[in-house]
N, C-alpha and C positions, 0 to 999 in steps of 0.2 A: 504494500500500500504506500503510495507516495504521500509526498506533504500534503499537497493541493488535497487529496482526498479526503484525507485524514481532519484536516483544518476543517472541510464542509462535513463531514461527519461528525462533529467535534463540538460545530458552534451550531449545528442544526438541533443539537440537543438541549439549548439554552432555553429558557421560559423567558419571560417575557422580568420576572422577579429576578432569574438569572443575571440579566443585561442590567437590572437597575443594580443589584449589588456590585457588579463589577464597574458601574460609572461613579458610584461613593466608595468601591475602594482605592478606585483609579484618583479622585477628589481629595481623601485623603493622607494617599500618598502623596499627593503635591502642596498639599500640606505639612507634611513631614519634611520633603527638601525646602520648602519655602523657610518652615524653621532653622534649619542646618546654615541656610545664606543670605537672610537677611532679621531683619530685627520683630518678626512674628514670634517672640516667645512665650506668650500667655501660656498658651495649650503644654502640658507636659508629656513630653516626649514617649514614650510610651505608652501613656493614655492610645495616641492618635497610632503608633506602630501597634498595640490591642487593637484600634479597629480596621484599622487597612488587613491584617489577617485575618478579622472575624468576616468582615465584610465577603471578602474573596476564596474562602472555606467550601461555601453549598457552590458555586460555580465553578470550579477547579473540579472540586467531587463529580457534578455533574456532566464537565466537558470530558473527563477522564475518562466516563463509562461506567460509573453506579449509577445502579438504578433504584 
């Protein structure tokens, strides 16, 4: 199975909940570099790397192939 295949088997599997968790943990992750390079340090650090991995958990699982 090539990439190209793989990749639309992969994200054909994503719900609709899928895609929104992966846009809040894609948001923030750019959250977390945003803190690392500039002067955004309210949030603590870890707090926000707890949810970019909570966030990205069920769709990682899901693109993987559990069902």
């Amino acid at each position: 199975m090539g990439y190209p295949t793989w990749m639309t088997a992969a994200t054909g599997r994503l719900s609709p909940t899928d895609l929104a968790l992966v846009k809040w943990s894609c948001i923030a992750f750019g959250v977390l570099l945003a803190q690392r390079f500039s002067g955004v340090r309210q949030l603590d650090e870890r707090l926000v790397g707890a949810a970019v991995v909570a966030l990205a958990i069920k769709p990682a699982v899901s693109a993987l192939g559990a069902r």
